[in-house]
C-alpha positions as CSV (number, residue, x, y, z in Angstrom):
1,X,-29.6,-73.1,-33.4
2,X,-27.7,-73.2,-36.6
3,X,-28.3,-71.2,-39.5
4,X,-27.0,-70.3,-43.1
5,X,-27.5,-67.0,-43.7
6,X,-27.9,-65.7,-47.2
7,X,-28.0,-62.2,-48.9
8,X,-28.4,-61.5,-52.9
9,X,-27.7,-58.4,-54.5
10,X,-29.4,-58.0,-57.7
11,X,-28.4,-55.3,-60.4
12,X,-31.4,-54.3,-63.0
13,X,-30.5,-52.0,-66.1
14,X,-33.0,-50.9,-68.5
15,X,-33.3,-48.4,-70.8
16,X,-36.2,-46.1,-71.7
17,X,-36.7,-44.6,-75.5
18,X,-38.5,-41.8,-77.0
19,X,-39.0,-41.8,-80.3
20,X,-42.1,-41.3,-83.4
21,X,-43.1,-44.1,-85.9
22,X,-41.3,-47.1,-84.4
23,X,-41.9,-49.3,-86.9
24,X,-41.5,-47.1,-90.2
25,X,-39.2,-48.9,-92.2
26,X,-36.6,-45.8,-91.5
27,X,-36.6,-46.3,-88.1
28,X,-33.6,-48.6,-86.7
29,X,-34.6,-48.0,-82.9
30,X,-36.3,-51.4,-82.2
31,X,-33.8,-53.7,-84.2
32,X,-31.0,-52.0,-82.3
33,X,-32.2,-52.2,-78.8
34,X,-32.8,-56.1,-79.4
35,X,-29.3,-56.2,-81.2
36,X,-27.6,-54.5,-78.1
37,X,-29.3,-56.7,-75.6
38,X,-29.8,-60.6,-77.0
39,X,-27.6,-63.2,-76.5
40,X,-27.8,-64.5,-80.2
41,X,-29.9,-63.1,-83.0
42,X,-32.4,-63.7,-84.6
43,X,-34.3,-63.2,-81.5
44,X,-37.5,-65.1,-81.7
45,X,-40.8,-62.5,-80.8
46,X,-44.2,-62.4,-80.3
47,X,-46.4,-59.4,-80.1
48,X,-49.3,-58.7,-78.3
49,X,-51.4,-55.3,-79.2
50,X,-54.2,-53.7,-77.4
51,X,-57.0,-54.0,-80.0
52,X,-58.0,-50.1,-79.1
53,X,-54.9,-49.1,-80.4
54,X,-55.3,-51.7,-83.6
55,X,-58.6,-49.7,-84.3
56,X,-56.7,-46.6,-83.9
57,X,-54.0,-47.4,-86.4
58,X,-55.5,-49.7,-88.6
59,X,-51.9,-50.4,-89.9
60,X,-50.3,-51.5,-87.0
61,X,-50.4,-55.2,-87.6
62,X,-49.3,-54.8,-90.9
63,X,-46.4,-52.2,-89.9
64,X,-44.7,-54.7,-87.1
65,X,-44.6,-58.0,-89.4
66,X,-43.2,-55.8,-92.3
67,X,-40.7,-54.1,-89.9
68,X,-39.8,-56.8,-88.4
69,X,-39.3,-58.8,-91.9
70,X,-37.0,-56.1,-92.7
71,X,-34.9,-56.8,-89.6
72,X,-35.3,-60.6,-89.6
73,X,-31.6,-61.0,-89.1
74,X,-31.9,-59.8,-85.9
75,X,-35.7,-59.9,-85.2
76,X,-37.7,-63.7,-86.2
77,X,-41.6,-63.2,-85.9
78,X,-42.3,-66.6,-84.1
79,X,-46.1,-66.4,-83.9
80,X,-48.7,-64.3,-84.9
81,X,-49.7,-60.8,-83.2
82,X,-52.2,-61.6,-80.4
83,X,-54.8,-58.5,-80.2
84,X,-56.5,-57.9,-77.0
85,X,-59.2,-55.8,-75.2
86,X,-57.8,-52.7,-74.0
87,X,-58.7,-51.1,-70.6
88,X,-59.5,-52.6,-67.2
89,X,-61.6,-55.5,-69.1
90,X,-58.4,-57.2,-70.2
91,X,-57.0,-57.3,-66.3
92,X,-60.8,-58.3,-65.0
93,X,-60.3,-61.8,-67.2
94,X,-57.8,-64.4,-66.8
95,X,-59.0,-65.7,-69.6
96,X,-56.8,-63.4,-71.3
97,X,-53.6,-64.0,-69.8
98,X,-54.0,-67.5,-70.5
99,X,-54.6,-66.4,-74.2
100,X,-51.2,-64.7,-73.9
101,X,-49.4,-67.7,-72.4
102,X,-50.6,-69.9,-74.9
103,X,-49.2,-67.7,-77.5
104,X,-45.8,-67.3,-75.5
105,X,-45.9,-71.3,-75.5
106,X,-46.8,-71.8,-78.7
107,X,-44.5,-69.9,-80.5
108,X,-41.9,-71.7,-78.4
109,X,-40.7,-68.7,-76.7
110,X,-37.0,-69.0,-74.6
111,X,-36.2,-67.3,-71.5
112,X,-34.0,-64.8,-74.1
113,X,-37.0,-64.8,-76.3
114,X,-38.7,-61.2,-77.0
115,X,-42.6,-60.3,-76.0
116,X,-43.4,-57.1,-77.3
117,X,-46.4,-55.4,-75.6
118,X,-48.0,-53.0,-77.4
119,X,-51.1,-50.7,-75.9
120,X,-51.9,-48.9,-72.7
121,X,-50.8,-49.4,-69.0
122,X,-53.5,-52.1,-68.5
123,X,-52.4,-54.3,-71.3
124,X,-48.7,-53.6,-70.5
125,X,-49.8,-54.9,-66.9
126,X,-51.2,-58.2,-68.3
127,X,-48.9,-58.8,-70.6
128,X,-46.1,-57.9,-68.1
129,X,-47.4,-60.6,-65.7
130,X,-47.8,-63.4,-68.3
131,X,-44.3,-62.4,-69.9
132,X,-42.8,-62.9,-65.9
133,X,-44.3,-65.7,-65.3
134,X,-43.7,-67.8,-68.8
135,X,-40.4,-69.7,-67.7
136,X,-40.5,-67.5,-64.6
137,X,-39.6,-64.6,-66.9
138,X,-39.0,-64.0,-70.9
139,X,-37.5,-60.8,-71.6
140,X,-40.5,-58.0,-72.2
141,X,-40.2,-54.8,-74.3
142,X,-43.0,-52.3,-73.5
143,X,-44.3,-50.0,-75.9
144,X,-46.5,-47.7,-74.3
145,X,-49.6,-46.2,-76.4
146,X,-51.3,-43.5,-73.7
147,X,-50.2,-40.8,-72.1
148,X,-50.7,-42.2,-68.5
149,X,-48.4,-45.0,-69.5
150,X,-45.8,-43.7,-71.3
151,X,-45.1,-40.9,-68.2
152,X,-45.8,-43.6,-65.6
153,X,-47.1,-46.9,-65.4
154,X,-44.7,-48.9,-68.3
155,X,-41.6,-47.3,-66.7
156,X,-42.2,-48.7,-63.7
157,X,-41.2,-52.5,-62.5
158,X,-44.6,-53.5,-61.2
159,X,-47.1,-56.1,-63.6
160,X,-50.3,-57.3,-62.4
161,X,-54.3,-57.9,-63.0
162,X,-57.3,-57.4,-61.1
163,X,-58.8,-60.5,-58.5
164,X,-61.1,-60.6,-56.1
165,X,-62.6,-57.4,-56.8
166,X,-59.2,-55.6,-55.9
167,X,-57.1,-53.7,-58.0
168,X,-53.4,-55.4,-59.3
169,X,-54.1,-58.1,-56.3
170,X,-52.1,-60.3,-58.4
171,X,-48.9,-59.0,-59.9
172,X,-45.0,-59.3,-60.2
173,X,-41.8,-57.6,-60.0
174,X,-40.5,-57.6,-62.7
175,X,-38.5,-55.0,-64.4
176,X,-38.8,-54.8,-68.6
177,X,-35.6,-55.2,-71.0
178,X,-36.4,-51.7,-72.1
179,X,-39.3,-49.5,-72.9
180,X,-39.6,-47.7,-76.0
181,X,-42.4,-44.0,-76.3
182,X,-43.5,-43.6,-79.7
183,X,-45.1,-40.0,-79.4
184,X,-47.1,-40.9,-82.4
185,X,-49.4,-42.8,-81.1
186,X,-51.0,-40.4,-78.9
187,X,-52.2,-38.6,-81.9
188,X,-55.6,-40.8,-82.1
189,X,-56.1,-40.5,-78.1
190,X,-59.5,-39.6,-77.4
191,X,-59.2,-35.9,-75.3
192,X,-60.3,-38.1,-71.7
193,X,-57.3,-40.5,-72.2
194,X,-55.0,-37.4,-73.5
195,X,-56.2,-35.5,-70.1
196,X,-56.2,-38.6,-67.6
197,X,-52.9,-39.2,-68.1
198,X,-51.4,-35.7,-67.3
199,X,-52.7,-36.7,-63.7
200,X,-49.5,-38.6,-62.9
201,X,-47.5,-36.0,-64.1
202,X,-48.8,-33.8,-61.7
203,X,-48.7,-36.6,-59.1
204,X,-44.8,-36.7,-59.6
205,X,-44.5,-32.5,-59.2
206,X,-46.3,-32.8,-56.0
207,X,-44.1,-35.7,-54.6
208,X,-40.7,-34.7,-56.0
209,X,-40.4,-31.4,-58.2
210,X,-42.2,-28.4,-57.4
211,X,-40.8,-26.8,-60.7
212,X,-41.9,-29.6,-62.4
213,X,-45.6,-28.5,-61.0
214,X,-45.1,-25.0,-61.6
215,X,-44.7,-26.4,-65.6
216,X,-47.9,-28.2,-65.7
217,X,-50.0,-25.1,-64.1
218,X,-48.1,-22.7,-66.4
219,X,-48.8,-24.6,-69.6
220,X,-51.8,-26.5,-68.1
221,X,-54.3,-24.8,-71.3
222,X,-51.7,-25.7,-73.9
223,X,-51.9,-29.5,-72.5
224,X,-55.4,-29.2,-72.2
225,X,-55.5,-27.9,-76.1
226,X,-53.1,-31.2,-76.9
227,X,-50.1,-29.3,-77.7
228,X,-47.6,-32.3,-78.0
229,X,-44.6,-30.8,-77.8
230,X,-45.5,-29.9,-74.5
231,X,-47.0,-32.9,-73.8
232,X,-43.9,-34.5,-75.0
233,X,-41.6,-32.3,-72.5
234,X,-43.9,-33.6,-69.5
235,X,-43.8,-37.3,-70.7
236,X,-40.2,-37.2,-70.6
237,X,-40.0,-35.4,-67.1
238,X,-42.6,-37.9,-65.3
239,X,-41.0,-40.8,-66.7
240,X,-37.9,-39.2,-65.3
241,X,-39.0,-38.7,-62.1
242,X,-40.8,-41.7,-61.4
243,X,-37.5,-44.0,-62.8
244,X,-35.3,-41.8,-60.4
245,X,-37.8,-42.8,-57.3
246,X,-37.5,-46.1,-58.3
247,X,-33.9,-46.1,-58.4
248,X,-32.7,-43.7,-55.6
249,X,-35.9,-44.5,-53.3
250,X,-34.0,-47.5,-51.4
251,X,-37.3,-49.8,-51.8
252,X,-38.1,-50.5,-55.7
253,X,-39.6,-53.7,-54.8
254,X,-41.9,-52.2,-52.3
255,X,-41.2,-54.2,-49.3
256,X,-41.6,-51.4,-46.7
257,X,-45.3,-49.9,-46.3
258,X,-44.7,-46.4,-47.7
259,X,-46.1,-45.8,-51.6
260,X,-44.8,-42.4,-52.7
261,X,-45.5,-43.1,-56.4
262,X,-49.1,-43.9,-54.6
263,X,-49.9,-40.6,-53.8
264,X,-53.6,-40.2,-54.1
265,X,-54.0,-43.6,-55.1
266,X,-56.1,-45.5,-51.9
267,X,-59.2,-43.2,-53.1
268,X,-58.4,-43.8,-56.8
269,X,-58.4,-48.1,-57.2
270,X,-61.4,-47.6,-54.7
271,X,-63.2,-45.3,-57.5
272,X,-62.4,-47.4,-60.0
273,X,-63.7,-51.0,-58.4
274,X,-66.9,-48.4,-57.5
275,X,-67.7,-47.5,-60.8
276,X,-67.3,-50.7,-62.6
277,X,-64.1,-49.4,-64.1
278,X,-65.8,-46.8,-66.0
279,X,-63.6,-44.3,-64.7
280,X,-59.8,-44.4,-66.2
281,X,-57.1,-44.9,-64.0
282,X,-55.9,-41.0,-64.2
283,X,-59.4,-39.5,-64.0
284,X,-59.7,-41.9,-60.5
285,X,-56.0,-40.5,-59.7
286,X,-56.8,-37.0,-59.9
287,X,-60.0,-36.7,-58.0
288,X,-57.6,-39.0,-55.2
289,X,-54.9,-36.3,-55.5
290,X,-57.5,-33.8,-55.1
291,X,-59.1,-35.8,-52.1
292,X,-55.9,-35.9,-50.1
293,X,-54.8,-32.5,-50.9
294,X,-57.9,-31.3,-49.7
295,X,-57.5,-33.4,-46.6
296,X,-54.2,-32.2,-45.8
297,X,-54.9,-28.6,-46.0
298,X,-58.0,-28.7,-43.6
299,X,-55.7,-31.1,-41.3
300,X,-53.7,-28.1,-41.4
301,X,-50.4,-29.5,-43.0
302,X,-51.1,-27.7,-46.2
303,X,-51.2,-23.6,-46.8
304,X,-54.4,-22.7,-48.2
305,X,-52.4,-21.5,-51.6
306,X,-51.0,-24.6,-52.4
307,X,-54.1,-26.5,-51.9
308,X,-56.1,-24.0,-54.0
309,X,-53.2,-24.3,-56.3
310,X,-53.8,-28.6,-56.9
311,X,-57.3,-28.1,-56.9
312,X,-57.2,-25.7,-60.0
313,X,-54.2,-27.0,-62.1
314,X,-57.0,-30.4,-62.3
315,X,-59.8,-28.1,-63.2
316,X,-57.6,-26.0,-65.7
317,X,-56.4,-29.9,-67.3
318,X,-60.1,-30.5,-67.7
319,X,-60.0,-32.9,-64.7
320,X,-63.0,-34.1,-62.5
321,X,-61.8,-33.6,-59.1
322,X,-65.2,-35.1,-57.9
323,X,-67.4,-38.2,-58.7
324,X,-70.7,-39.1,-57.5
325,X,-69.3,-42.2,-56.1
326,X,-66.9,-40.0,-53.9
327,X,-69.8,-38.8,-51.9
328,X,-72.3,-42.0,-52.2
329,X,-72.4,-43.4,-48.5
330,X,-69.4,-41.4,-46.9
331,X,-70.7,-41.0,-43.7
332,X,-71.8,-45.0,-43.7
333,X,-68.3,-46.6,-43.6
334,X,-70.0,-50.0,-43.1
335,X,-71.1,-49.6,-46.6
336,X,-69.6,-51.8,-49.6
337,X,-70.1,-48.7,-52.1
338,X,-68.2,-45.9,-48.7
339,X,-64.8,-45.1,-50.3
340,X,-63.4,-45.1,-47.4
341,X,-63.3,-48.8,-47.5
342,X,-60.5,-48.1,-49.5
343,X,-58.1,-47.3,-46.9
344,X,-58.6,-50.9,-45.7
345,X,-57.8,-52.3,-49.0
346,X,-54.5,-50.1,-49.1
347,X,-53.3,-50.8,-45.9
348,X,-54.1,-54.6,-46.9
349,X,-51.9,-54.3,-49.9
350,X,-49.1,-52.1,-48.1
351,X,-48.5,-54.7,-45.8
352,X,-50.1,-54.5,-42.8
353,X,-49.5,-50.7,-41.9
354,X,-51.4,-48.0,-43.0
355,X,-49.3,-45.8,-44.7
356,X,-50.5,-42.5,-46.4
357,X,-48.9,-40.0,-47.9
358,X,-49.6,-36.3,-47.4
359,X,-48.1,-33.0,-48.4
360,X,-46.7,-29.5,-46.4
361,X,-46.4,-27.9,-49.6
362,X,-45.6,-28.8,-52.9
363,X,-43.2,-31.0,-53.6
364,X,-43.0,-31.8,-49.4
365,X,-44.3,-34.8,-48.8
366,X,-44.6,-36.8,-45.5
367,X,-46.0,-39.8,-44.6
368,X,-49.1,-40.2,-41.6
369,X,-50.3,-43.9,-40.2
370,X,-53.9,-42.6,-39.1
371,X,-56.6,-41.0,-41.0
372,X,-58.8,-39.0,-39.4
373,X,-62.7,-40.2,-41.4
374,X,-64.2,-37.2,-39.6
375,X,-62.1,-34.7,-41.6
376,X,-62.0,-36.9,-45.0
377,X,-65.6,-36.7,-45.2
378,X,-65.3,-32.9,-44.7
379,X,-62.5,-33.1,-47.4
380,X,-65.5,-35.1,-49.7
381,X,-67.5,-32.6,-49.2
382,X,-65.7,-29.7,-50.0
383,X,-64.7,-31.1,-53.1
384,X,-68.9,-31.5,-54.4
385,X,-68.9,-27.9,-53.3
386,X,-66.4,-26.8,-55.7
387,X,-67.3,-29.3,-58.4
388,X,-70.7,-27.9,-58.1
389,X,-69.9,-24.8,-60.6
390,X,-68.8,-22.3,-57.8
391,X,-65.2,-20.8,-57.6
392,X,-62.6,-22.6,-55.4
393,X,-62.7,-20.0,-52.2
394,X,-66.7,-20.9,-52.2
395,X,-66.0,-24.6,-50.9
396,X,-63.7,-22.4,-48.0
397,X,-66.6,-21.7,-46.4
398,X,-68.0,-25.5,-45.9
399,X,-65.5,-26.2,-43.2
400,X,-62.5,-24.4,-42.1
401,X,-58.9,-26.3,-41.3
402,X,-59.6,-28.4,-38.6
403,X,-57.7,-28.3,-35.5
404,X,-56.7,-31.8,-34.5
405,X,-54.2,-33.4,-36.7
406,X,-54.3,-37.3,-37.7
């Protein structure tokens, strides 16, 4: 048998900016980050904008063809700003990524052409995935609006929408030319997306900085009361930590079956599908993180502090850690609307092996292959408890750690 064998290595660089009113006239960040990185100026752009944001800041559209007017040396406005639905609706609908590469085409957009995606994770995702696959990639500059993306989802590599009733089942890799925070925008957040996002955060304590953790909980009622300085510092460390996974974690592609940056997640797309989308991404995350925590201590990985510990941080953030839908059919895992069909539809998008990560402690993680249903129906369980109104060492009495182990 002959055979060629072939190996690529492949180096991506991008950088990630924090920064307020990106598009004030006074401002040079934008103009130099597309100076420093095309290969001949002007660079033509189009923008895309999250129409929840445009309602937000009713000056928006007016602010980026003015700024980028002022910059047209460096910066050509090729098209006009394409506004979008925000939220899950916009990754539900092809229709709207073919509204976005029509725009990309019509403007006459180059492979070293600029797409400027302006709004929360969910429109970053669908412009992401139009921007990669527009002459199998123009060059995308992400500018986060939401707390949830700007300390996770836009640093990331990963763009995708929803098909098929499944969360991100199509996507790309595809890392961004850069990614640019303006703190200013989560000024006008509503106080559920200010909260929801702060769930990522304290997914990236667990997972890979317990001081990081020990932050959140110390200053969890300043976040709560929007202090944005704070809010600022923990932005900055959760974009650090999950950039440093992605870069030091030897898979940022995810071709093996473990998901660290997926703690809590199976649970949390399955919440999400159940409730129509109604529930935001970090809400759905928090109640997952709050599920598997649960599970882990009455597995008997996790001390009964640190759990307790998880399980109030979320309620001190002003976090559900339970839902209805949760609860709704556990026991019946034959049952479209059992949550626990989720762990199907992870293992389906892992790759074949089910692949679940669990903690020891904070900021231990480990990985298990089997989930015990038995015990994550007690973990359900004990979460209603709690949510119910009573204090967390009431739910201790519902069921004690268990003594079989996954």
């Amino acid at each position: 048998m002959d055979s060629i064998q072939q190996q690529l290595q492949v180096t991506f660089r991008y950088p990630v900016y924090f920064t307020t009113g990106l598009f004030a006239a006074s401002n040079p960040l934008l103009r130099d980050v597309v100076t420093s990185d095309a290969d001949r100026t002007p660079a033509d752009v189009v923008a895309i904008a999250d129409r929840g944001v445009v309602d937000a800041h009713p000056n928006l559209l007016a602010d980026v063809q003015r700024y980028l007017q002022l910059h047209r040396e460096v910066l050509r406005l090729a098209g006009p700003t394409l506004v979008v639905p925000g939220g899950e609706a916009v990754k539900n609908d092809t229709r709207h990524v073919d509204d976005i590469l029509r725009a990309i085409q019509a403007a006459g957009l180059c492979r070293h052409s600029y797409v400027f995606a302006i709004g929360g994770g969910a429109v970053l995702d669908v412009v992401g995935y139009a921007a990669a696959t527009a002459h199998r990639g123009v060059r995308l500059i992400r500018i986060p609006t939401t707390v949830l993306a700007q300390d996770d989802s836009a640093v990331g590599v990963k763009n995708g929408i929803n098909a098929f009733g499944k969360k991100n089942y199509l996507g790309t890799f595809a890392p961004p030319s850069a990614v640019i925070n303006d703190f200013s925008f989560l000024t006008t957040l509503i106080d559920r997306d200010w909260r929801g996002g702060i769930a990522e955060a304290v997914k990236a304590g667990l997972i890979r900085d317990a001081a990081f953790f020990d932050y959140i909980e110390a200053h969890a009622a300043e976040l709560k009361a929007r202090d944005l300085a704070v809010m600022e510092h923990v932005i900055r460390r959760s974009a650090a930590l999950h950039l440093a996974h992605i870069a030091t974690g030897g898979d940022p592609f995810e071709l093996g079956s473990s998901r660290p940056l997926d703690y809590g997640h199976w649970a949390a797309h399955k919440l999400e599908q159940l409730t129509g989308y109604e529930m935001r991404h970090g809400e759905a995350v928090a109640i997952g993180i709050a599920l598997d925590t649960t599970y882990a201590w009455l597995s008997g990985f996790l001390p009964e502090r640190d759990w307790m510990r998880v399980i109030e941080v979320f309620r001190a953030l002003g976090l559900a850690i339970y839902a209805p839908e949760l609860g709704a059919h556990a026991d019946d895992e034959t049952h479209p609307a059992c949550v626990l069909g989720g762990l199907a539809e992870f293992r389906e998008h892992l790759g074949g092996e089910l692949t679940i990560m669990l903690l020891k402690g904070i900021g231990q993680p480990f990985d298990v292959h089997e989930i015990r249903r038995d015990t994550m129906v007690r973990s359900i369980a004990v979460l209603k408890t709690i949510a119910a109104g009573g204090p967390v060492t009431a739910a201790l009495n519902v069921e004690g750690p268990a003594s079989s182990r996954p």
